[in-house]
N, C-alpha and C positions, 0 to 999 in steps of 0.2 A: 701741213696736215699729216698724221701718223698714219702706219699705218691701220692701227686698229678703226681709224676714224673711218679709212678709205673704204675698212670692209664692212662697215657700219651702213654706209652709203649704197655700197652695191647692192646687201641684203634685201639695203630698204629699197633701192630700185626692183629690184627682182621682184618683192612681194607687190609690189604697184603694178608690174607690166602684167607678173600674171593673172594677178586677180580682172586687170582689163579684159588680156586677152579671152580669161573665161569667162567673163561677163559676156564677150561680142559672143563667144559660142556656143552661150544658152541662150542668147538673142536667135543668131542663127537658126537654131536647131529648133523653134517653132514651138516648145513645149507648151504645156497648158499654163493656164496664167498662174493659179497657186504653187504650179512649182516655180516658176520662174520668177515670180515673186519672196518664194520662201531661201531660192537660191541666190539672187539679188541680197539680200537683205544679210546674211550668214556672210557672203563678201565685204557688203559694208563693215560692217562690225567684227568680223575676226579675220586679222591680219593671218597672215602663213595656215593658220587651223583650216582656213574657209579652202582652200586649193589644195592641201592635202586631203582635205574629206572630199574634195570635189574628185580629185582623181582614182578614191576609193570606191564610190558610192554613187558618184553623179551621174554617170550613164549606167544603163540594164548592159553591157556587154558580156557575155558568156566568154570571151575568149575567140581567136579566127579558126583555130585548127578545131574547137568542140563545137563550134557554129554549124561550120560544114559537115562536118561527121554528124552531126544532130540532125543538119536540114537533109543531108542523104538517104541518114538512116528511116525519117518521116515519113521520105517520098514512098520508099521500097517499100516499108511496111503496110503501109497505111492502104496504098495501090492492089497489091497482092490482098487484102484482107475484106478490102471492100468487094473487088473480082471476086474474091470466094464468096461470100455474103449475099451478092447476087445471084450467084451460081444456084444457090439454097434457100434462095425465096424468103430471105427473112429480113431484106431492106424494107423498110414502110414506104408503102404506096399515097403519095398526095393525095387526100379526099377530102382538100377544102375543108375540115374542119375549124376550129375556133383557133389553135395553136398552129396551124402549118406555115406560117409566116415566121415564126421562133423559131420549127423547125428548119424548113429551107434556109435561114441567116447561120444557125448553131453549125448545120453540115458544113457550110461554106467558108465561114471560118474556126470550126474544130478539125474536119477533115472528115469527121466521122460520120456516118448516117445513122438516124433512128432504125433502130432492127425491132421487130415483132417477136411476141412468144415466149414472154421472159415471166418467171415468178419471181416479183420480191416480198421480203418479208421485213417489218420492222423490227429490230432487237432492241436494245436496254441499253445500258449503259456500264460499265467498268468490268468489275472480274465477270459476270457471266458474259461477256460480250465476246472474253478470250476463251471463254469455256467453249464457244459456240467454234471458233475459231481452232482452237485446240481438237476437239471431236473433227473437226475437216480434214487434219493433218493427219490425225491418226490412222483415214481412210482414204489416205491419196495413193495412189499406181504407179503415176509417171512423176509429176513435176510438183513442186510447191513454191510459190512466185510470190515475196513478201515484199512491198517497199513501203518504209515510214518514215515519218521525222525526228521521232523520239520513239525508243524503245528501252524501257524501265528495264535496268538488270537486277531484277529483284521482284519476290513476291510470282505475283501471275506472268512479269515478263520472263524466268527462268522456265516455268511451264510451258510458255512457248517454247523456249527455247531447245528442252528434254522432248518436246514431240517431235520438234523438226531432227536433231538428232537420228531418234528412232526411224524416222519416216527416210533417213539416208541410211541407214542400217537396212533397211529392208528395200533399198536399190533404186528410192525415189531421188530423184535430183533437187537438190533442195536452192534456192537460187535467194538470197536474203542482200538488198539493196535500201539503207538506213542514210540520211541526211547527218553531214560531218560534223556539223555542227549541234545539230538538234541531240542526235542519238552520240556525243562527244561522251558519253561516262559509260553508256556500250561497250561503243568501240577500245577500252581501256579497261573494260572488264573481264575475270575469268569466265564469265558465261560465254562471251563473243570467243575466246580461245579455246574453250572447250568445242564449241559449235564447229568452229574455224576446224581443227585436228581430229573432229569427226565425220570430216566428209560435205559439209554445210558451206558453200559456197557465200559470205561475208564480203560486200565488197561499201566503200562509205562512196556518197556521193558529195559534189561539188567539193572535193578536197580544199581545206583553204592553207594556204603556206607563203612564205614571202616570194617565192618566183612569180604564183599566179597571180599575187596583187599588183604586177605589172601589166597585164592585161590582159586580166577580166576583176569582173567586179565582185566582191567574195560578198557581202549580204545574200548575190540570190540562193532561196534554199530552197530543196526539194519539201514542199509542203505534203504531199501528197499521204494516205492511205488505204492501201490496196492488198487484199488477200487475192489470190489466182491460183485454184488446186484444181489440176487438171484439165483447166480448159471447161469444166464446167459448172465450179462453183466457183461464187467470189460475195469478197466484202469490200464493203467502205464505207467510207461517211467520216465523221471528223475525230474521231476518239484513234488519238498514238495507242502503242502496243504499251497502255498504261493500265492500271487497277487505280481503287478509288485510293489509295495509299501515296499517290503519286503529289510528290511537293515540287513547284519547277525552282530554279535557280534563278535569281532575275537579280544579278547583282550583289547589293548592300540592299537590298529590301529585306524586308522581317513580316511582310505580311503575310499571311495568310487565309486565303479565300476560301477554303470548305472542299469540298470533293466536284471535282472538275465531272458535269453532266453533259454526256453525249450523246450522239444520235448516229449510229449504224443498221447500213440494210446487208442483207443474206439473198443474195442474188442467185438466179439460178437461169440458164436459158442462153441464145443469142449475145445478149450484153454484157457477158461474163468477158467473150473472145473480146470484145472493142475493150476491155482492163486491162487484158492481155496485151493488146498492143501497145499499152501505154506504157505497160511494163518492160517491155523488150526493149523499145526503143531509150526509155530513160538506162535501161542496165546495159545496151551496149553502149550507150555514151559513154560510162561509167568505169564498164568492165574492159577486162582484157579478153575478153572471150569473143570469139569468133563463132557466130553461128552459119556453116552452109546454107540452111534454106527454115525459114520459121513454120514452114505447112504442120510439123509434128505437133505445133501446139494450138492450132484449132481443128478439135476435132472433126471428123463427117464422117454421117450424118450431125448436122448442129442437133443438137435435143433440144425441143421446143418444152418450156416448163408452164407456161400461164399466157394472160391474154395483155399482160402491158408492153407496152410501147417505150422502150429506153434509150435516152439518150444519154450518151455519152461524152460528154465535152470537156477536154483535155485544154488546159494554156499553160502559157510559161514564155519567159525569155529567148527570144531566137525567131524560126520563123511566125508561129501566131502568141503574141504578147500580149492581144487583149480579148480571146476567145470567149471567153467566161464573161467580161464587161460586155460585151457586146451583145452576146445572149440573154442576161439579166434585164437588159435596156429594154430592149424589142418585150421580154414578157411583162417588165413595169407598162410601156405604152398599150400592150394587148389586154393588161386585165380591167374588166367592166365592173366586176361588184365588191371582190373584197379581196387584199393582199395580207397575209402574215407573215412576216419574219422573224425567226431568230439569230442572231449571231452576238458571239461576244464582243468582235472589236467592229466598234461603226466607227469608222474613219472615211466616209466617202469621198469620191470626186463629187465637183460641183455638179456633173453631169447627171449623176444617181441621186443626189438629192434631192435635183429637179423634177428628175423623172417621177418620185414618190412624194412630192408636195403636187405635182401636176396630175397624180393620178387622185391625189385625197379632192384635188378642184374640181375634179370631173365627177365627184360623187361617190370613187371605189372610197371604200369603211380600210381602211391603212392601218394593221397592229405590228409596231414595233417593239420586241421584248430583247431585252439586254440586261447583262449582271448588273446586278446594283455592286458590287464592288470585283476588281480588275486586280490580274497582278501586277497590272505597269500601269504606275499612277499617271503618266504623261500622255499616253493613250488614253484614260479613263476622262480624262482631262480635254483632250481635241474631242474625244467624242459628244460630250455634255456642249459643246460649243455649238454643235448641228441642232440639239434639241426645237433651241427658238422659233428658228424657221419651218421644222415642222409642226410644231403644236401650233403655231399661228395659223398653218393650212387646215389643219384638223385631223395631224396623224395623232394616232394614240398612242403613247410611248408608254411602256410599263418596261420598270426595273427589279427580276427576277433577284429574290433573295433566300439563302439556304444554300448556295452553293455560286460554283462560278458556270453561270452556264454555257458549256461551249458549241453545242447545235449551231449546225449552219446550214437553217433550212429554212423554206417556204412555200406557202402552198394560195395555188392561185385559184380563185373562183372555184374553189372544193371540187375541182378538175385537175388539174398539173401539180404535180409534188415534185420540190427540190432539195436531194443532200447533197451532201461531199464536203471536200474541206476548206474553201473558199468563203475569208471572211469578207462582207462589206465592208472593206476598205481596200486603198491602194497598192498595200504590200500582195496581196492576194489579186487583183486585180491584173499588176503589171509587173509584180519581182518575182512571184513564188512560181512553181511549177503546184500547179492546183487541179484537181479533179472535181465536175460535180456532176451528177447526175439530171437530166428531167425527163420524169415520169409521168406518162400521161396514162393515166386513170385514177378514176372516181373511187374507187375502193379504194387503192392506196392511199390517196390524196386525204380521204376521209379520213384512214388512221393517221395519216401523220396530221392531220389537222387535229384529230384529239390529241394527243401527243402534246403538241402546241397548245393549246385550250387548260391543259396539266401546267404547262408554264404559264400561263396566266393566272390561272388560278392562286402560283406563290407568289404573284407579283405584288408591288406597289405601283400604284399610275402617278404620274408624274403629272400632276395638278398646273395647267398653264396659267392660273390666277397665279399660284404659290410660285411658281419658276421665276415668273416675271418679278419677283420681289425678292431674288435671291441679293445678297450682299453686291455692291461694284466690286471689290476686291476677286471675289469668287468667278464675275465672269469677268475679268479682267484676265486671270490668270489662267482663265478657258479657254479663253481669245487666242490669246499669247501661244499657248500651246497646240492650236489649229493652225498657228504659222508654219508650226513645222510633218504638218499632214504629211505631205509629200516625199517624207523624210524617216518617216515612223515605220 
C-alpha cells in the first residue's frame, strides 16, 4: 500500500469518526427535531463539508471570554436600572388585565419590566424616517447612542452621518455601534473615516476574522435598531440606517425587489432608558471603553410623555436566547379574537406555527401578510412550505406586492401592538440579538393596525383551493428547502 493510499484511508477515517462523533453530539444536546433532523441529514450527504459547517455554525456560541463579559455586563446593568425605575414609580403595577400573563413571562425572561408614561408615535418608512432621526441629533446635549445592522454610506446614510459629526462638534458624545457584517461597506467607507477623525465614536460589532471562527460562531449578528438621544428620545423598529435607494447584496442574485417598506416608532418616556440599556450593554461587549458608573444616562426625574405601557424585550445569544420566542408564544396563546402579522421572512419553529394554526382552531380571524417576492429565493422557498398547514386551519395569508415589505409587527385584539426587528423565523428567534417592543394600548394598537389594514389592502390572498393545485415540482422544491429551516 503507498503511501498516498494510507493517507487516502485515514482522511477517510477521520471524516467517518467525525461526522459520528457529531452526530452523538446533536443527539446529546437535545435540540429541536428540525434541526436535528436538518443536521442529521447534511452529515449524511456531505462528507468533510457537513463538520466543517458544523463547527462553524452548529452551536449559538458567542465565544467564553464575550459570554462572561456579556452575562456580567447584563447583571450590573439591568439590576441598577430596574432599582432606579422603581425608585420613580414608572414600573407597571400587575392589575390583572388581559395581557399581564405576557407581561410577567416577557419580564422574567427579557429582564426588563414594562414601565408606564411613554409616548409613541408611529413613523413612515425610508428617507423621512432619517429625517425624523436626523432633527434628533441635531438637538442632542449629552449623548447620541446609535446601534444597527446595516447602515447605507450613501444618500440619507451620509446625513446621518454629518449630523452626528456636528452634534460631537458641539461636545455631545456620539457613541455609533454597527453589525460587521451587515454594515461591512460602512465600516470601509469614507463616511465611517470621516465620522471616526471627527470625534464619533465607530466601533463594528461581532467582529468576524479567522481567530474567532475558533470559538465562537461568526453568523450571530447584531440584528438590532436603536436610536438613544439623551436618555430621552429613542427609535426603533425594523428599518437599517437605509433610504428607499438601498439595494442589499445577496450574493450572485440579480434580483430586485422594489423599496424595502418599514415600520418605526419615535418613542419618548420611561421606555426610551430600558433601549438605553440594551445599548450599553451590547457597546460595552463590543467596545473598549470602560464606563465607571451608567447612572449619567438615565436621567431623574424620568419625564413621563403619555399613558402607554412599553415593553421592552431584548434576546440574543448568551444568557436569554429565546426571550422574544417566548413572549410571542404566551401572546399567540392569549389572543381571543384576531391576530395580524407582518413580517418578511416566515421561517418558523414548529412551535409558532402551532401556536397560530391553534389559535385560527379556537376562532381568533389570523392575517398573515408577507412579500410576495424576497431577496433570498431559498428563504422565500421554506417560507411557501409553512403556507399549507396554515390555510388548512384558516389562517389568511396575503402576499404584499409593490415592494419588499420589511415590517415586523403585530397587533393583537386591537389592544397590544408589536415592533422591532425580529423576524418570525429562527435566525431571529435564537441567532440574532433582536429588540421588539410590546405596547399595550388601544390607540397605538389602533394605528398600527391601520398601518397593517394599508398592507392588505396591496396584498394578493393566497387562495387555498389554488395552493393546493400548485405544480409537485414547486412544492417539492419548497419542502426540500424547509429542511434547511434551521439553517437559514
Amino acid at each position: 500500500m503507498t503511501t498516498g493510499e494510507e493517507l487516502g484511508i485515514a482522511l477517510l477515517l477521520l471524516d467517518y469518526g467525525l461526522r459520528i462523533v457529531i452526530a452523538l453530539r446533536i443527539l446529546l444536546r437535545r435540540c429541536p427535531g428540525p434541526d436535528t433532523w436538518s443536521w442529521l441529514l447534511v452529515l449524511l450527504f456531505m462528507p468533510v463539508l457537513s463538520w466543517v459547517l458544523y463547527f462553524l455554525i452548529g452551536e449559538s456560541k458567542l465565544g467564553f471570554r464575550r459570554l462572561a463579559k456579556y452575562e456580567a455586563l447584563t447583571k450590573r446593568i439591568e439590576e441598577d436600572a430596574v432599582l432606579h425605575w422603581q425608585r420613580q414609580g414608572v414600573v407597571h403595577a400587575p392589575g390583572g388585565g388581559p395581557y399581564e400573563p405576557l407581561a410577567h413571562l416577557a419580564t422574567l425572561v427579557g429582564g426588563i419590566p414594562p414601565l408606564v408614561g411613554n409616548h409613541v408615535e408611529l413613523l413612515g418608512t425610508g428617507g423621512p424616517v432619517l429625517d425624523e432621526i436626523i432633527n434628533g441629533l441635531e438637538e442632542a446635549q449629552y449623548h447620541c447612542h446609535l446601534v444597527f445592522y446595516i447602515w447605507m454610506p450613501s444618500g440619507k446614510g451620509i446625513e446621518v452621518g454629518e449630523a452626528l459629526l456636528r452634534a460631537a462638534k458641539r461636545g455631545v458624545v456620539c457613541r455609533v455601534l454597527v453589525d460587521a457584517v451587515g454594515a461591512k461597506d460602512f465600516l470601509r467607507s469614507d463616511l465611517c473615516e470621516r465620522m471616526r477623525a471627527g470625534g464619533v465614536q465607530v466601533v463594528s460589532a461581532l467582529p468576524v476574522n479567522p481567530l474567532r471562527m475558533l470559538f465562537a460562531r461568526i453568523d450571530l449578528r447584531n440584528h438590532r435598531k436603536i436610536v438613544v438621544i439623551d436618555g430621552v428620545l429613542a427609535f426603533t423598529g425594523s428599518q437599517n440606517l437605509t433610504d428607499e435607494t438601498f439595494e442589499p447584496k445577496r450574493g450572485l442574485s440579480k434580483t430586485r425587489v422594489g423599496p424595502w417598506i418599514d415600520s418605526t416608532i419615535r418613542l419618548q418616556g420611561p421606555a426610551v432608558q430600558a433601549l438605553q440599556c440594551v445599548f450599553l450593554r451590547d457597546w460595552l461587549s463590543d467596545s473598549d471603553e470602560a464606563l465607571a458608573e451608567v447612572a449619567p444616562f438615565f436621567p431623574v426625574p424620568i419625564p413621563r410623555a403619555g399613558d402607554s405601557v412599553v415593553h421592552v424585550v431584548p434576546s440574543g445569544p448568551g444568557p436569554r436566547p429565546d426571550a422574544i420566542h417566548q413572549a410571542m408564544m404566551s401572546m399567540f396563546f392569549e389572543a381571543r379574537e384576531e391576530i395580524i402579522l407582518t413580517t418578511p421572512y416566515f421561517v418558523p419553529d414548529e412551535a409558532t406555527k402551532a401556536a397560530l394554526v391553534n389559535a385560527a382552531l379556537r376562532g381568533v380571524d389570523v392575517t398573515l401578510i408577507v412579500p410576495d417576492e424576497l431577496d433570498a429565493k431559498v428563504v422565500a422557498a421554506a417560507s411557501r412550505a409553512n403556507y399549507e398547514d396554515l390555510l388548512n386551519a384558516g389562517v389568511k395569508v396575503l402576499e404584499h406586492e409593490g415592494g419588499l415589505l420589511h415590517a415586523k409587527t403585530a397587533c393583537i385584539d386591537r389592544a397590544l401592538a408589536v415592533v422591532g426587528s425580529a423576524n418570525l423565523d429562527m435566525r431571529s428567534f435564537w441567532l440574532n440579538f433582536e429588540t421588539t417592543l410590546f405596547i399595550h394600548d388601544t390607540d397605538f394598537a389602533s394605528q398600527l393596525r391601520f398601518m397593517q389594514q394599508h398592507y392588505a389592502s396591496e396584498s394578493r390572498r393566497v387562495v387555498p383551493e389554488e395552493w393546493a393545485r400548485r405544480p409537485a415540482t414547486r412544492r417539492l422544491l419548497d419542502h426540500i428547502a424547509q429542511l434547511f429551516s434551521p439553517l437559514l
